[in-house]
Structures are given as C-alpha cells and as structure tokens.
N, C-alpha and C positions, 0 to 999 in steps of 0.2 A: 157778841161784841166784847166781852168781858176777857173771852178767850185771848184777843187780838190786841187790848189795852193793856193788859196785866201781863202776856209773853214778850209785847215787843216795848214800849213806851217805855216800862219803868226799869226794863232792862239798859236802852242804850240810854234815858234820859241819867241812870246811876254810871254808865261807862263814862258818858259825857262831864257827869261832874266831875268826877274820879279824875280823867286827863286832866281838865282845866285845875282842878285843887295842886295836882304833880306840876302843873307847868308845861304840860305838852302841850302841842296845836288839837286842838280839835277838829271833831272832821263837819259838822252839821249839816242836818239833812232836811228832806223836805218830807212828810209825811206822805202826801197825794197835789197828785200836777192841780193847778190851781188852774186849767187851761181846759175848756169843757167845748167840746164836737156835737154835731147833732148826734153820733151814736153815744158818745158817753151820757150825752141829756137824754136818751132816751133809755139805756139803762138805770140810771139813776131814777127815771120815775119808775121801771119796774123794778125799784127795789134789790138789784142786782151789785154786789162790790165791784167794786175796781181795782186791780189788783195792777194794772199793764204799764205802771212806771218799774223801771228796774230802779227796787231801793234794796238797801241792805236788810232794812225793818222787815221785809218777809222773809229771810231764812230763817230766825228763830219760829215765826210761826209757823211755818214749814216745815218744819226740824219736826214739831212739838206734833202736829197734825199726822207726820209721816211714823213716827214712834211709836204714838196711842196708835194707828191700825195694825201696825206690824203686832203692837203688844197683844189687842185684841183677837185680831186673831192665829195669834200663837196660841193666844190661851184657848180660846174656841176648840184647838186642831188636840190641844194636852188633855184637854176635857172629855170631848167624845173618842179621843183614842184608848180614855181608860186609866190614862197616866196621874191624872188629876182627878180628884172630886169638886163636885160643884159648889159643896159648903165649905172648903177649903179655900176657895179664891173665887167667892162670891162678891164681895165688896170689892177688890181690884177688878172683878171683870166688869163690875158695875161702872165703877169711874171711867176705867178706859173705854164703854160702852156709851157713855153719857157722852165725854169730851169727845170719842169719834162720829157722834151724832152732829155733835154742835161744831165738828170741823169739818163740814159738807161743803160750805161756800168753799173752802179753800182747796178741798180734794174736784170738786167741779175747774177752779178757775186752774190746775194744775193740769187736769186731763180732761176735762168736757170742753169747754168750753173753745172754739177756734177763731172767737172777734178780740178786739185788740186789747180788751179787758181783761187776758189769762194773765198769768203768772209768768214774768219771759221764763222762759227754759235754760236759759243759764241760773236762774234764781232756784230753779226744781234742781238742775244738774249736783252745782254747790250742797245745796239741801241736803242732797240723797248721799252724795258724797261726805258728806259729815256725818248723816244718821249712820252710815256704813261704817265709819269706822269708830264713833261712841260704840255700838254693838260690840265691834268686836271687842273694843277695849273691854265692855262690860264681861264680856264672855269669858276672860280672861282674868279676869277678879272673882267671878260668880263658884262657889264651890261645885 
C-alpha cells in the first residue's frame, strides 16, 4: 500500500497544486469508482484491489512496477552470467527484489487477472510505452 500511496497520490496531489498555484485548469480525478457490483464486493472481501477504472493514477504505478522487474532481472541475467558480482549490487538487487515483491497485486491485475478488476490495457500499453522509452533515454546517458 505504501508502494501505491507514495508513487501515485503525492505525485499528482504536487502536479495538482503546481497547475492550480500557475493558474492552469486542473484536471481532478477520482481515485476508485465509488459504485460497487456484487463481483467487486466480492473481491473486496477477498481482499483483492481493484484496479478496473481507467485512471491516470495507475501509470506511474505501473511505470514503477514494470522498471523494478526489468531492473531485477537484468540484474539476475549480469549476475549469473559472470558480468557482475553479487557483493557488488547486493543492495540494488535487494531493493529492486523487495519492491518487485511488494508489486505483485499490480503485475497480477496487469497480466492474471481476466475479471473486470485488471488494469485496462490501454493503461499497461501507455505504461510500457513510457518504461520503453525512459530505458532508452537512460541507455543513452548510462556510460
């Protein structure tokens, strides 16, 4: 939960002031449909997110989720190929090991999941479409 509070909320809640301090329209949004089905009440008592409104607020978490696995295992792939040692990016592959743990609910509701609770797929497409091209930017700065 920490994950999803701190990548998406205090990002658009600072974009949000940002426009309004400048004068711009803002756009405001709605966090989660406030309109509950018998299958969403029934996820909801197992404990299951909801992810199946198309908001903006899941691409950063998206973003954030889709990066730490690629990072992880890239690093996994530099590791046992020899390239890397393991006391050398033990603590990065910690974190990124930890945060792709803890982004399970959102890697499920992006590819497991097929009830109306996933992630729409324009909201993945976007996602992937940005992680791809930060990457490359990064590769392109990275000596």
């Amino acid at each position: 939960m920490w994950l999803i509070r701190g990548v998406t909320s205090y990002l658009f809640g600072s974009v949000e002031f940002s426009l309004k301090c400048l004068g711009f329209p803002t756009l405001g949004f709605n966090v989660t449909s406030k309109v509950v089905d018998d299958e969403q009440g029934k996820r909801y008592e197992q404990g299951v997110f909801e992810f199946g409104i198309a908001s903006t607020m899941f691409v950063p978490l998206t973003m954030v989720a889709m990066i730490n696995l690629v990072s992880f295992f890239h690093g996994v792939i530099e590791i046992s190929r020899g390239r890397r040692r393991m006391e050398e990016w033990f603590i990065g592959m910690f974190i990124a090991g930890f945060v792709t743990v803890n982004c399970w609910p959102i890697y499920e509701a992006v590819a497991l999941r097929k009830d109306k609770g996933r992630i729409p797929t324009k909201t993945t497409i976007i996602s992937a479409v940005l992680v791809f091209a930060l990457n490359t930017a990064a590769s392109f700065t990275s000596p």
